[in-house]
C-alpha positions as CSV (number, residue, x, y, z in Angstrom):
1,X,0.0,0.0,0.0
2,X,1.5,3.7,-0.8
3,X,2.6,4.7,2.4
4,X,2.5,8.3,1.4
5,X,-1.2,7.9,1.0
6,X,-1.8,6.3,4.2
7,X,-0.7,9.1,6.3
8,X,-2.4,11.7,3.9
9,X,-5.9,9.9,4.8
10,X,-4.7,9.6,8.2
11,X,-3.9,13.6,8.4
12,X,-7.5,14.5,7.2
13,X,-8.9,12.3,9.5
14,X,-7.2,14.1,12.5
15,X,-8.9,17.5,11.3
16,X,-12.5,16.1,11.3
17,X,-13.8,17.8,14.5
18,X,-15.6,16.8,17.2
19,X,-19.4,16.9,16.4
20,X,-18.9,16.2,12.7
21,X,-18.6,13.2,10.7
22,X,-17.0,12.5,7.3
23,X,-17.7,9.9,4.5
24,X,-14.9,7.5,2.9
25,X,-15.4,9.1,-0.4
26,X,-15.1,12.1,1.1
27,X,-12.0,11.6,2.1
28,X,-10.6,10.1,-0.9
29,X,-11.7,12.9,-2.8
30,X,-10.0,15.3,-0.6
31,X,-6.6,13.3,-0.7
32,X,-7.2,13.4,-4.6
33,X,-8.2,9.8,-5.4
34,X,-12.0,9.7,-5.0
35,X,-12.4,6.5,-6.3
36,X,-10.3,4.9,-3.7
37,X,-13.5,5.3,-0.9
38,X,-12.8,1.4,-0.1
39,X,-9.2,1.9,0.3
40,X,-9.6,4.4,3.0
41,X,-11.9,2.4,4.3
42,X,-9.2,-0.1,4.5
43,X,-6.5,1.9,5.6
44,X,-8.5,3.0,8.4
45,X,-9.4,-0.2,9.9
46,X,-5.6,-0.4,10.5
47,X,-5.3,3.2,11.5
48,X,-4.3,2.0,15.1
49,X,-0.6,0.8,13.5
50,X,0.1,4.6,13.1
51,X,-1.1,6.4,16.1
52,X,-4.4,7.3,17.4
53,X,-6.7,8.7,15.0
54,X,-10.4,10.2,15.1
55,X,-12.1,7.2,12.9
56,X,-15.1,6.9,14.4
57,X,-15.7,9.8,13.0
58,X,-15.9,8.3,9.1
59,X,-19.2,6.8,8.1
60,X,-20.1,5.6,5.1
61,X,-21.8,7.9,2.3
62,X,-25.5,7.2,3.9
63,X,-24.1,7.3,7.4
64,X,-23.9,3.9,8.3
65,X,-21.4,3.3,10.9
66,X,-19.1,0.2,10.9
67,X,-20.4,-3.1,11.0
68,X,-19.7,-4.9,14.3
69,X,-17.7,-1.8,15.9
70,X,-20.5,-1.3,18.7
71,X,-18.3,1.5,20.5
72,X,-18.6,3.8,17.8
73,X,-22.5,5.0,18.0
74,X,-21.1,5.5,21.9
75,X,-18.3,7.5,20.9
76,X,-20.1,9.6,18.4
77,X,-23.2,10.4,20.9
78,X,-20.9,11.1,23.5
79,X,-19.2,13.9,20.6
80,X,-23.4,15.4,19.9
81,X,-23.7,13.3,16.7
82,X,-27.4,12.7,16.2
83,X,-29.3,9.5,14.2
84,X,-31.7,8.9,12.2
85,X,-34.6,6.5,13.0
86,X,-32.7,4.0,10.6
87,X,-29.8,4.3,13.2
88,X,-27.9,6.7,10.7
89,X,-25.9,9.2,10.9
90,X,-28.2,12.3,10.5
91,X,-25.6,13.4,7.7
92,X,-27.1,16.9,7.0
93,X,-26.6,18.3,10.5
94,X,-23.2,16.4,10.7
95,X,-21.3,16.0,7.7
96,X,-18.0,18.1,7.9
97,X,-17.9,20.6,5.3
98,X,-14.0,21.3,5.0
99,X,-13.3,24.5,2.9
């Protein structure tokens, strides 16, 4: 894996901040490979090699949170985040909306 693009997912997942939420294609996008939303999904599930990182924060474009990663609905109430009645992350209030 390009290492170089591991830590620049990693960087823009440190400046997500609390309260908001981001999706994997957004971040793919915003390291200039939008089609690499699975990737970053990827990278991130492994995340814990490099340091301590914000990824609860990533959801998926709908926001669905992680399968089987029960902690992360705790951790993103405990940050304000708000669902949906589908258990979603209620995406227009949260999404992060980096200039």
């Amino acid at each position: 894996m390009d290492q170089d693009f591991i830590y620049q997912v990693l960087e823009i997942v440190s400046e997500i901040p609390v309260g908001k939420v981001a999706s994997y294609k957004q971040i793919a996008t915003l390291a200039g490979r939008e089609k690499n939303a699975r990737l970053v999904g990827k990278i991130l599930s492994h995340s814990s090699l490099y340091g301590k990182y914000p990824c609860h924060r990533v959801v998926n474009s709908v926001g669905r949170l992680v399968p089987d990663w029960y902690e992360q609905k705790e951790l993103l109430v405990n940050e304000g985040i708000t669902f949906q009645k589908n258990g979603n992350v209620n995406m227009k209030k949260h999404q992060w909306k980096m200039l």
